[in-house]
C-alpha positions as CSV (number, residue, x, y, z in Angstrom):
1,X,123.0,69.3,117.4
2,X,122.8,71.6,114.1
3,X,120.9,70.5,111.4
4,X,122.9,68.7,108.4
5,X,121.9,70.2,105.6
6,X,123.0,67.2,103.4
7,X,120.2,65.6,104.7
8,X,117.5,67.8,103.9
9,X,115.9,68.3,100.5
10,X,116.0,72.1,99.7
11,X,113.6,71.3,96.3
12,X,111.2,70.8,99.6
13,X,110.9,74.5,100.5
14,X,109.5,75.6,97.2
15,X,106.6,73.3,98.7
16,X,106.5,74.4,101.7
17,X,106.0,78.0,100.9
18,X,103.6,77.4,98.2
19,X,101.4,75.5,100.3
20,X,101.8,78.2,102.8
21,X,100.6,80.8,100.6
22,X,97.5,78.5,98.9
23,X,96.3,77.1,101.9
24,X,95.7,74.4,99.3
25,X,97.5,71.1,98.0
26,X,95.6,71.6,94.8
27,X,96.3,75.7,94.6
28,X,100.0,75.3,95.8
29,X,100.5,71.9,92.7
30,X,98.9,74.3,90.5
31,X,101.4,77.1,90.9
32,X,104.3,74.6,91.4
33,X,103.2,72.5,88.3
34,X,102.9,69.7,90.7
35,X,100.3,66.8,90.5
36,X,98.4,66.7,93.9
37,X,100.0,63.3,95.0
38,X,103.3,64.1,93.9
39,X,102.6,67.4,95.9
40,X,101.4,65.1,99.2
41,X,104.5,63.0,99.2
42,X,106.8,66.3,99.0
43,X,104.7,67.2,102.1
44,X,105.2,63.8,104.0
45,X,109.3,64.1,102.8
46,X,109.5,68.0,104.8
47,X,107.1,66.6,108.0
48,X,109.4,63.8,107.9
49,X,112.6,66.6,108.1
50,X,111.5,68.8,109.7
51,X,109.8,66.5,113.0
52,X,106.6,68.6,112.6
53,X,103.1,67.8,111.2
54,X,103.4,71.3,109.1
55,X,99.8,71.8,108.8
56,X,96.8,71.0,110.1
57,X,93.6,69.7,107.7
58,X,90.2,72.2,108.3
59,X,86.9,72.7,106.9
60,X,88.5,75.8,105.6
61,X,92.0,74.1,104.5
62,X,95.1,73.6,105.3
63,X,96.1,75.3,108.8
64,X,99.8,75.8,109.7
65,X,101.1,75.0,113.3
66,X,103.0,77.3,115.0
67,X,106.2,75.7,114.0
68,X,105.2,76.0,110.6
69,X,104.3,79.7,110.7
70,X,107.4,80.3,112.9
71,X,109.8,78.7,109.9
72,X,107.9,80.4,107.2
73,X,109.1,84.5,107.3
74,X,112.9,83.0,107.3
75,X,112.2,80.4,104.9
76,X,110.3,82.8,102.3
77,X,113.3,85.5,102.7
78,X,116.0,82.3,102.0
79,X,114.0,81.0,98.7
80,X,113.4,85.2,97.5
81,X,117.1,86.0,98.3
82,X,118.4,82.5,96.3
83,X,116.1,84.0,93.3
84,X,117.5,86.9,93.0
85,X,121.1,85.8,93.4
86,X,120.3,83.5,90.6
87,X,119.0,85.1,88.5
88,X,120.4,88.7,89.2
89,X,120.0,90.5,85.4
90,X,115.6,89.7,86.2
91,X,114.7,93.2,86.5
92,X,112.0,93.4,89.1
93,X,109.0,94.7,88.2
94,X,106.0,96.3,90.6
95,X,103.2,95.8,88.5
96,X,103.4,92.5,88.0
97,X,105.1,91.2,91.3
98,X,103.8,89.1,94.0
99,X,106.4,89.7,96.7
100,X,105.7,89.2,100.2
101,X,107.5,92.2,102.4
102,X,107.9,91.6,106.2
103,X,107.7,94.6,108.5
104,X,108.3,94.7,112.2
105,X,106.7,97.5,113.5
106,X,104.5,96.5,115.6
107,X,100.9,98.6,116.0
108,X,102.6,101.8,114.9
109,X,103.8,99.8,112.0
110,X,100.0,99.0,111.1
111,X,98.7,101.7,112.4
112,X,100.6,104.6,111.2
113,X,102.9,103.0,108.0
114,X,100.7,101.0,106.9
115,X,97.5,102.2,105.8
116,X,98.8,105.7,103.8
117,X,101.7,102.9,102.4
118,X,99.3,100.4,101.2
119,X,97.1,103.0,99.5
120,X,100.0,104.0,97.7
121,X,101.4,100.3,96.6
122,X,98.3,99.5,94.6
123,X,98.8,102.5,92.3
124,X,101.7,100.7,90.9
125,X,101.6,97.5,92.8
126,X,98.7,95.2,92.3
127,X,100.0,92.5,94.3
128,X,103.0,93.0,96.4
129,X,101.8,92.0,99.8
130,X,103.0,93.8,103.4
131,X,102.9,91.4,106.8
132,X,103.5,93.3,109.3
133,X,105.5,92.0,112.9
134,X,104.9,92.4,116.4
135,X,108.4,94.4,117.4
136,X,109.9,91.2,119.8
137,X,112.9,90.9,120.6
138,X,112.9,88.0,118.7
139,X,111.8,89.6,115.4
140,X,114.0,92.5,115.7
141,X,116.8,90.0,115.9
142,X,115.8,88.0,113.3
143,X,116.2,91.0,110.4
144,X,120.1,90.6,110.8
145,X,119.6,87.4,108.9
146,X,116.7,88.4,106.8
147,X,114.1,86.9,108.8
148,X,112.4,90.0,107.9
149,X,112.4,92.9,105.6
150,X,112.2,95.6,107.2
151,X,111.5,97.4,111.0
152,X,110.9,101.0,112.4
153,X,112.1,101.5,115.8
154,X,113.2,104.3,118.1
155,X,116.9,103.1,118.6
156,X,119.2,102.2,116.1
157,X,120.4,99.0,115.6
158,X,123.8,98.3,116.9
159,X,124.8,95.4,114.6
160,X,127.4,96.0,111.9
161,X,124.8,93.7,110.2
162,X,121.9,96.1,109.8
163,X,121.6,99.3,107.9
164,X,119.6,102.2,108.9
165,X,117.9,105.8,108.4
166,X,115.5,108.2,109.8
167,X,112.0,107.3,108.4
168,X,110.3,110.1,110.7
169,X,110.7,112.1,113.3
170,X,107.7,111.8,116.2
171,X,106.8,114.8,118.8
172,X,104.6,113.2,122.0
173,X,100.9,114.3,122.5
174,X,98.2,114.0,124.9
175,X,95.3,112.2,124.3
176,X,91.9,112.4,126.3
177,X,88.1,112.3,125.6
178,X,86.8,115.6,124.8
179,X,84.2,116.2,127.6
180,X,87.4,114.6,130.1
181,X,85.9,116.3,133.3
182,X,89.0,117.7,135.1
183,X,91.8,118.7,131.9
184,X,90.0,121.6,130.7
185,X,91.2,124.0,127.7
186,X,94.9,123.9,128.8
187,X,96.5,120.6,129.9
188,X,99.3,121.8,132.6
189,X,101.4,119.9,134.2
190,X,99.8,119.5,137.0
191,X,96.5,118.1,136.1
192,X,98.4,116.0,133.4
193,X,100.2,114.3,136.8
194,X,96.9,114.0,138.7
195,X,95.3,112.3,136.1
196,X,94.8,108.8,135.5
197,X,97.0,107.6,132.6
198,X,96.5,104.2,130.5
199,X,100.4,103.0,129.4
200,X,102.3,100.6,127.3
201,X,104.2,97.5,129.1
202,X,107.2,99.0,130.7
203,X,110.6,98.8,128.4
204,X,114.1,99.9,129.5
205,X,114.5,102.2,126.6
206,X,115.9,105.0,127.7
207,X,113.8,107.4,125.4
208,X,113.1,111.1,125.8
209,X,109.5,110.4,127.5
210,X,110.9,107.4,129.8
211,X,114.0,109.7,131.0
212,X,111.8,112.9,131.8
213,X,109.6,110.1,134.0
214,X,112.5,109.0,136.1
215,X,113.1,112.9,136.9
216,X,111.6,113.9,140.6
217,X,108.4,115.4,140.0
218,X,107.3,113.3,137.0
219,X,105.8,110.5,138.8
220,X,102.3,109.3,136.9
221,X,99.2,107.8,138.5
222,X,98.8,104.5,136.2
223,X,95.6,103.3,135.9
224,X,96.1,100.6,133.1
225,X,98.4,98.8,131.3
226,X,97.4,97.7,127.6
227,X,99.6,95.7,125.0
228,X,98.9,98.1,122.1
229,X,98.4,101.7,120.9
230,X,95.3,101.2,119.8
231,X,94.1,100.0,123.6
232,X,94.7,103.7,124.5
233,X,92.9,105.2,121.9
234,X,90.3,102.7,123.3
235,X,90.8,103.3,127.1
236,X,90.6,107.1,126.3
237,X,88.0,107.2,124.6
238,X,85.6,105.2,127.7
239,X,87.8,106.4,130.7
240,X,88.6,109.4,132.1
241,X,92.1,108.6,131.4
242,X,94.9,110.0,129.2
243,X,97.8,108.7,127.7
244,X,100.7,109.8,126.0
245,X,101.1,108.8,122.3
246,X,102.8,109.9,119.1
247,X,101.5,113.0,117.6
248,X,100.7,111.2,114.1
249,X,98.7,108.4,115.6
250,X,96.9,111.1,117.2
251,X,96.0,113.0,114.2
252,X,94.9,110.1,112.2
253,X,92.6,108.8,115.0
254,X,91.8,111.5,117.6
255,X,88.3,112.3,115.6
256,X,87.2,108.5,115.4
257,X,87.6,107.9,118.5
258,X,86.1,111.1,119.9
259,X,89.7,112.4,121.7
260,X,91.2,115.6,122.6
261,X,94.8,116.2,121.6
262,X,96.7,118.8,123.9
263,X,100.7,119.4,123.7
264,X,102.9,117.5,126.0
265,X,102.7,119.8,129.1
266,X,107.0,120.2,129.2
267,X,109.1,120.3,126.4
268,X,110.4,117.0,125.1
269,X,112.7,116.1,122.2
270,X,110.9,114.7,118.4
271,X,112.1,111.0,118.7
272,X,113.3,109.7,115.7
273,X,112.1,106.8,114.5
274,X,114.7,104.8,112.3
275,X,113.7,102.5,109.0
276,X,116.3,99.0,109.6
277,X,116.9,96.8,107.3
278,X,119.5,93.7,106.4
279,X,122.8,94.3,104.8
280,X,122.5,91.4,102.6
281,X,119.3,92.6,101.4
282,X,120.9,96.0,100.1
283,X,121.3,95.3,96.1
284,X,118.3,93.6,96.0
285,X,115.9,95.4,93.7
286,X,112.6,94.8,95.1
287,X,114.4,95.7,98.5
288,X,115.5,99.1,97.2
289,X,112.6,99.3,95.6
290,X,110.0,99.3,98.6
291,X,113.0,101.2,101.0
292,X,112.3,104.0,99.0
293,X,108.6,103.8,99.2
294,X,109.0,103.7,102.6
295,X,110.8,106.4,102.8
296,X,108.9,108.7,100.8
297,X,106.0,107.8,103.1
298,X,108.0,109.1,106.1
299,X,109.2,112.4,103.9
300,X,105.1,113.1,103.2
């Protein structure tokens, strides 16, 4: 049965997301204007609605259940998107804003995007704040209603609800540790299929690397599975193992981690990788606003 939203309070979600962001009832009453008791009753009202305890009193706080940090992305995106319809001639303004931006992207998302991007907020963003998203198919799904800001994936969306553009365009490397026993100067194809590769979970993407596997000949010797990109750099850095990755990854992390990078050993197209984003958050300013940062950090 849906929700009736008669019933529910909406003054309650200010609360809610202050107290998400304080981690505090006296932080969040100070930036609501709220005494602390007034602020404790607001908090019983929304546990009350909501048939969840919210958060969870620590040592360290206030700690949000699951439920709570499930609701919040969608709920923040609601309350910033009522603002701005609102109030639509308030001219947003990067120095001064506190904006929270959701990304789902993943570790390429933090590992790639993210660090050159943040650097280059604080020159003229103080305080804007990025949280980036593990790419789910639950998150993905969520950014047709706003539940996020933003996402970088390989396909494009195909929902009339989402908007897109190329951010980048990614060629496929080789990783391995640079005193890997058997690769030598040249990786060929044949010692690139007799070696022992560390993967990603499997995913029925069709994608230029996935297709050129399924070909006869192409079959690797897996020797791991990890959940992340950074588990490869990992792996390949302790292991004689190599794995297949995206050539800027491999240029911001081959040195740390002590890794060879040799050319794919058959050609294989660039895949593009697409910036997505809601239709209903196209006029918004501090939307068009970090699109554009975004995509200037994909044109660098």
């Amino acid at each position: 049965m849906r929700l009736n939203l008669r019933s529910v309070d909406l003054n309650l979600l200010p609360v809610f997301d202050a107290i998400m962001d304080a981690g505090q009832l006296s932080r969040a009453g100070e930036q609501l204007g709220m005494s602390q008791p007034a602020l404790s009753a607001a908090l019983q009202r929304l546990r009350t609605t909501l048939g969840d305890e919210l958060f969870v009193r620590t040592r360290h706080g206030l700690t949000p259940t699951p439920r709570a940090r499930e609701l919040h992305p969608e709920i923040r995106a609601a309350l910033d998107q009522l603002r701005h319809s609102l109030d639509p001639a308030e001219a947003f303004d990067p120095a001064t804003s506190t904006r929270h931006f959701r990304l789902v992207g993943g570790d390429y998302g933090e590992m790639v995007v993210l660090p050159e991007l943040l650097g280059r907020l604080r020159e003229t963003a103080p305080a804007v704040v990025i949280q980036t998203l593990p790419t789910t198919d639950d998150n993905l799904a969520s950014l047709a209603h706003a539940g996020a800001d933003f996402a970088t994936d390989a396909l494009p969306p195909d929902d009339d609800r989402l908007e897109r553009e190329i951010l980048t365009r990614e060629r496929l490397v080789v990783i391995a540790r640079r005193d890997h026993p058997h690769l030598g100067r040249r990786l060929t194809r044949k010692r690139f299929l007799e070696a022992e590769h560390v993967v990603l979970p499997e995913r029925d993407r069709r994608l230029p690397l996935e297709r050129l596997l399924q070909e006869p000949g192409w079959q690797r010797r897996i020797g791991a599975r990890v959940s992340q990109m950074a588990g490869m750099l990992a792996v390949c850095q302790n292991a004689n193992a190599i794995g297949t990755v995206p050539e800027s990854l491999a240029a911001k992390y081959a040195s740390a981690f002590g890794l060879k990078v040799y050319p794919f050993p058959a050609p294989v197209q660039s895949v593009p990788v697409y910036l997505i984003w809601p239709r209903s958050l196209q006029a918004d300013q501090a939307h068009q606003w970090m699109r554009q940062r975004l995509l200037e950090h994909g044109e660098a």
